[in-house]
N, C-alpha and C positions, 0 to 999 in steps of 0.2 A: 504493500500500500504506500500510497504517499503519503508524505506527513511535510506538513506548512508549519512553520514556528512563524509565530506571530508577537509583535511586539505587546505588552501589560497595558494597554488605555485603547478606547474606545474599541471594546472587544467585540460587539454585538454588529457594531458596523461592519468589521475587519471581515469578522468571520463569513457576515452577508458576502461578501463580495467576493473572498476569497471561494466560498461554498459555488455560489453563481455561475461564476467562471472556470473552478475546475469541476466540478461535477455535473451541472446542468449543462453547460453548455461544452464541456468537452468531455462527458462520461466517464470522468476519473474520479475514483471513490478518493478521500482525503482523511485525514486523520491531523486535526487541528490540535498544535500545543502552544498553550499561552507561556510565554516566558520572560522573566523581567529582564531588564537589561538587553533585551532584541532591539535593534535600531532598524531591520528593515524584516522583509518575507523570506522566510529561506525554504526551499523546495528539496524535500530531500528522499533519495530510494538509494538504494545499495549504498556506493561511496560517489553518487553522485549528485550533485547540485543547480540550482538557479536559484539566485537571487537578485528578489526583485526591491529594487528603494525605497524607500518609507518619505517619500516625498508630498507627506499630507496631513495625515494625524498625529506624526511625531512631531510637526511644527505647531499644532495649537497647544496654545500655554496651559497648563493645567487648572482645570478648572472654569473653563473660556467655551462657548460653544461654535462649531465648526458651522454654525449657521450663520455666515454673514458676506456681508459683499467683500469684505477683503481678503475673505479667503477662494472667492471664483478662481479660476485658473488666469493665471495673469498673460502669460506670454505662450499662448497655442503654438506648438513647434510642426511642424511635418518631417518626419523623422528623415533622415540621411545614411543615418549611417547602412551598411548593407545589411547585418542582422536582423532589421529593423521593418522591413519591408515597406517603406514609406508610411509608417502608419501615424497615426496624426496624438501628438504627445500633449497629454493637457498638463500634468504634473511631471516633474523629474525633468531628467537631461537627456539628449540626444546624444546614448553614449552608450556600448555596450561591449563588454570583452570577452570573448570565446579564450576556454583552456581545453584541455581533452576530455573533461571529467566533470566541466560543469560552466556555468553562463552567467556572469555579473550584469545587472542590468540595469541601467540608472533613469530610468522613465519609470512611474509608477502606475502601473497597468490599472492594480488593485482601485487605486484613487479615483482614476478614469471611470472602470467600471461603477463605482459608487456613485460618481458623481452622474454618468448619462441614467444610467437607468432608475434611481432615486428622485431624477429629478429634482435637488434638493434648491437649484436655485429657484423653483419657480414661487418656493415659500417666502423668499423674501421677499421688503414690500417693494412696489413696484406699481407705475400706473396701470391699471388693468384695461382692458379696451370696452365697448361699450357692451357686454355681454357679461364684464365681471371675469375675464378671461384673462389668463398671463400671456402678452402679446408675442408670437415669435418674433418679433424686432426685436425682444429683450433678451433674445432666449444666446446665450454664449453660440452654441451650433451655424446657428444665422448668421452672427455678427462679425462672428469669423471665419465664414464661407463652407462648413465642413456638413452642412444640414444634409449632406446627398450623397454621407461616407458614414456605412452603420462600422463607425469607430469600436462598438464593445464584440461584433460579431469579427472584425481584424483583430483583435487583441486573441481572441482565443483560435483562430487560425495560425498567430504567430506561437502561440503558448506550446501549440501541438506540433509545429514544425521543428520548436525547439526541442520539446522530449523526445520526435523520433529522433535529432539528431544526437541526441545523448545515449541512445536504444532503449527508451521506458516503449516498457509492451503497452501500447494504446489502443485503447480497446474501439471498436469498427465505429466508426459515424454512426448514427442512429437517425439526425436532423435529416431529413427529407423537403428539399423545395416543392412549395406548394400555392395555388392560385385559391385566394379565399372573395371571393365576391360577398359582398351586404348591401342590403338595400336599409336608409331608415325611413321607416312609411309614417312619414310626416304627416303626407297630405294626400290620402287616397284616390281621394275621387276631385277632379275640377269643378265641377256643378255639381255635386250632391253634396260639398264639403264646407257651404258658403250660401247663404242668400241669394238667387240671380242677380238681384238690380247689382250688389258689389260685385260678383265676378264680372257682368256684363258692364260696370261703370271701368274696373280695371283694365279691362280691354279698351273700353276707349280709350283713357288717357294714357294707352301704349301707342295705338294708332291713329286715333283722333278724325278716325271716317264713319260717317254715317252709313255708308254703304256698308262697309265688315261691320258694323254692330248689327244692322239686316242682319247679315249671313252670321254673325255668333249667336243671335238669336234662335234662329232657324235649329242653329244647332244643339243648343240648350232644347228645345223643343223635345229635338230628336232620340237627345237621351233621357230626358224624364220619360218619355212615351216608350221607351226603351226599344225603339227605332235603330241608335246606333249606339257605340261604346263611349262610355266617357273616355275623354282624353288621356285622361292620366292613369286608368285602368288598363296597365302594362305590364302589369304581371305573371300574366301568363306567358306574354311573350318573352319577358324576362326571364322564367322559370326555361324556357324553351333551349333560350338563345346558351343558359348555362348547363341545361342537360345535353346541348350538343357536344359542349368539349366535355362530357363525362364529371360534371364539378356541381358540387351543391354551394346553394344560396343560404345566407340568414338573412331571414327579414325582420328589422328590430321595429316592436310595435308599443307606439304609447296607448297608456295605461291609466292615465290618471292626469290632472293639471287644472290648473281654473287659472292661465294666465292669456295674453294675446297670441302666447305659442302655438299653442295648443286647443284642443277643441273641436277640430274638425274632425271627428270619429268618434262612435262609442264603441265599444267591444260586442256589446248587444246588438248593433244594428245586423242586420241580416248579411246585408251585402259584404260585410267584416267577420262575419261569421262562416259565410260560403268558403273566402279568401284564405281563413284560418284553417278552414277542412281542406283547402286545396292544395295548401302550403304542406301541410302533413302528409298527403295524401300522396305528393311527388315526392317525398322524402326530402322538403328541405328543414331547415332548422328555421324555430322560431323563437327569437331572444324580445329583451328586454327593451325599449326605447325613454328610459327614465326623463319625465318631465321637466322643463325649465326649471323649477323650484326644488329641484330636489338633491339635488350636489351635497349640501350642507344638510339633510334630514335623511337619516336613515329610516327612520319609520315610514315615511313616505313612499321610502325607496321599496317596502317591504310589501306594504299596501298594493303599491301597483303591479309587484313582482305575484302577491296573491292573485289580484284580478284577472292579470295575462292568464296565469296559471289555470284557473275555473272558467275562463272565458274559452281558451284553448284545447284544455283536455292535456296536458302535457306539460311537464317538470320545465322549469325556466332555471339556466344557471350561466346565461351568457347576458351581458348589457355592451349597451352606449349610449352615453350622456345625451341625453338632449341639445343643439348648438354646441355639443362640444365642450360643456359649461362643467369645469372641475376646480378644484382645491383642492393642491397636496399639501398634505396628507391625507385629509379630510374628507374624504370624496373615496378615496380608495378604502379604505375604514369603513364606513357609511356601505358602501359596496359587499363588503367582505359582513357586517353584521348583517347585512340583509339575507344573507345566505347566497349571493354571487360568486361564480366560483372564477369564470373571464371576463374581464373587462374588455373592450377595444376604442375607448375614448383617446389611448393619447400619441395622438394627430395633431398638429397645428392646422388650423383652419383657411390659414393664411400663406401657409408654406410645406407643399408635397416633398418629402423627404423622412428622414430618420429623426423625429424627437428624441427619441430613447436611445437612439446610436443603435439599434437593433432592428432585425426582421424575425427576432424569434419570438414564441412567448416565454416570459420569466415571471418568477413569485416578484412580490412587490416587498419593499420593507416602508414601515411608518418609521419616519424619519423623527416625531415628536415622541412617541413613545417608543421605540430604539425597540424594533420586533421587527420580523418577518410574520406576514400577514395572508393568512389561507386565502389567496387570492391571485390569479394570473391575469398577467396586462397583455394582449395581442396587441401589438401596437399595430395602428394604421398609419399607413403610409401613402395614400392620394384619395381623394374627394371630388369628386365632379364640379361641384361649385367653385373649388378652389383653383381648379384650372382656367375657366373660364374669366368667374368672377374677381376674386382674388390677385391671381396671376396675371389676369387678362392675356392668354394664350389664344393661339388661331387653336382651332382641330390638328391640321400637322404639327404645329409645335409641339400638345399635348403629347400627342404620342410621340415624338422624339423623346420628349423628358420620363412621359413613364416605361418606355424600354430602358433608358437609362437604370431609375431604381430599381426595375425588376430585373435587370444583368444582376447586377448588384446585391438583389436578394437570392435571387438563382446559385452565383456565387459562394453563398453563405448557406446554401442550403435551408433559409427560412422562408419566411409565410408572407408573399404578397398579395397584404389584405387592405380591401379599395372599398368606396362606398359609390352606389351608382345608383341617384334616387329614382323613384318611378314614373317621376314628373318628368325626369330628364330625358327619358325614353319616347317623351310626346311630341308633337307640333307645336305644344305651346311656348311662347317665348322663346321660338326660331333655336328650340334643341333640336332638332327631325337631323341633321348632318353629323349632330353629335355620337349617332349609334355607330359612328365605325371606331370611335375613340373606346367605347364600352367592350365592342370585338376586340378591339388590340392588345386591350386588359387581359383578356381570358386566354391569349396566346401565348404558348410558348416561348421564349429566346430564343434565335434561331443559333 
């Protein structure tokens, strides 16, 4: 077995991190020893070694907490040296020394790890955007160009390169690259979801013709009389377009809300009730769509995790936030008491790439109460709106950018997971060209 010496302070972090990286995500069982007087990680089997720098917890002063802006990563490196494989250094030095028998390493992986997938900068305060949101402009990844390099899925490619060169028997990859499609069903139906006069006043002041409000009419008509489909009733084709490349769908459904979010559906209604039995019935999965107000209330979270539940017929243990609307720690906690076992909220709404530095899923740790918490984060990694809206991307550009990530998660053998709402699949608001971006998702790398 392996066994990690660990330095005597902030032991529950260490260990997270340390556990993360070699066990979860490079299938090496560990054998953690806490030792006073360790100044860095030392990696040890037979009589051979790696050690890694303690370039992070050994610099807060005792007693101080590693929660604060002067402790972010000051100076982002892109590694050089060759052992190194370009990988992008948030703590430590770009510096590493091969012997025969073992590897000094003066970047601290462990620190990195903690710090992307903890998240922990997004707890400090910070202007929030207008949804209550920690802004990716804020976010270190962004600001220093690295959002579209899953940094913690390289470190543990590097880790394993380095024990076969050492010869540790490493046991077979297990991570398998995978295409995870989600829809969150926002907003079901276009005219069943809304008042006519407001759908039909919206459409004017997009187009501002008398004549297309005629024909939106006409068409409103059509489908209360259920003459034709409502527009935004794409899910079957959805479900279609994903059991052609052999891939299941989640479709995250709300649940509960009383704010301007939310509303347009009740779980009771027939026509959501058909949808739930059809959803099942093709074998996709049906998660959670937790309401605008609920980030911050676990009881909320639970409520509506019941209702899906009884409304569905079927165990619910997958969510994502409503808008995306989170607080760490707070939110993932909240999560995990409600009985959630996946999350897939953390995305930037604002920027298609790696939050988390990862394409895998991983346990999450509460950063305020210093635990590991029964709870897995899929991170997502592109949003439909985000491309268009956000981004403001043509259709070609989009898919340049998301073959980019999905190389990238291919690479790494993790999970690219996208969200592709059911509205975007319509004619409305001139998506109809956007459905070859939604194909190019579900494709392979070539």
């Amino acid at each position: 077995m392996l066994t990690v010496t660990i330095p005597n302070n902030y032991v529950e972090e260490r260990s997270y991190a340390v556990r993360v990286l070699l066990e979860h995500y490079c299938g090496i069982p560990v054998d953690i020893i806490v030792r006073d007087g360790s100044e860095d990680y030392l990696l040890r089997w037979d009589n051979k070694s790696i050690r890694i720098a303690d370039a992070f917890f050994g610099k807060i002063k005792s007693g101080s907490s590693y929660l604060h802006t002067t402790n972010l990563p000051g100076k982002v490196i892109k590694a050089k040296s060759a052992l190194l494989d370009d990988i992008t250094i948030l703590y430590g030095e770009d510096h590493v020394v091969l012997q025969s028998e073992k590897i000094d390493c003066h970047a601290d992986l462990f620190a990195g790890v903690f710090f992307m997938l903890t998240r922990w900068e997004e707890s400090l305060p910070v202007k929030k955007d207008q949804y209550d949101r920690f802004p990716a402009s804020a976010a270190v990844a962004v600001r220093e160009g690295f959002v579209m390099r899953p940094v913690v899925d390289e470190y543990c490619q590097l880790i394993r390169a380095w024990l076969e060169r050492l010869n540790y028997p490493l046991p077979k990859e297990t991570h398998r690259f995978r295409i995870v499609p989600t829809c969150d069903v926002d907003i079901p139906f276009f005219w069943k979801g809304r008042p006519a006069w407001r759908a039909l006043a919206g459409l004017f002041r997009k187009h501002f013709n008398p004549i297309k409000s005629i024909h939106d009419f006409r068409k409103y008509k059509q489908v209360r009389e259920q003459k034709a489909k409502d527009p935004y009733d794409t899910f079957s084709d959805m479900m279609s377009m994903v059991e052609k490349r052999n891939l299941t769908c989640e479709f995250n459904f709300i649940a509960g809300g009383n704010t301007k979010y939310e509303g347009y559906y009740s779980l009771e209604d027939p026509a959501i009730q058909k949808l739930l039995g059809e959803v099942k019935e093709r074998n996709h999965r049906i998660g959670l769509h937790p309401s605008f107000d609920t980030y911050l209330d676990p009881e909320k979270i639970r409520k509506e995790k019941t209702s899906l539940e009884e409304a569905a017929g079927v165990s619910v243990n997958a969510s994502r936030q409503h808008f995306l609307r989170f607080q760490l720690p707070d939110t993932w906690r909240n999560l995990a008491e409600a009985g959630i076992k996946v999350d897939s909220s953390m995305g930037y709404a604002a920027e298609p790439g790696f939050r988390c530095g990862t394409s895998r899923p991983f346990p999450v740790f509460d950063i305020h109460q210093r635990r590991q918490l029964n709870l897995f984060e899929r991170p997502l990694l592109v949003m439909d709106v985000s491309l268009r809206f956000y981004k403001k991307l043509s259709v070609e550009e989009s898919i340049t950018l998301c073959e980019k990530i999905k190389s990238e998660v291919q690479k790494h053998n993790g999970e690219f997971v996208f969200i592709w709402h059911n509205s975007t699949l319509s004619e409305i608001d001139d998506w109809k060209e956007w459905q070859s971006v939604f194909e190019s998702l579900m494709t392979d790398p070539s």
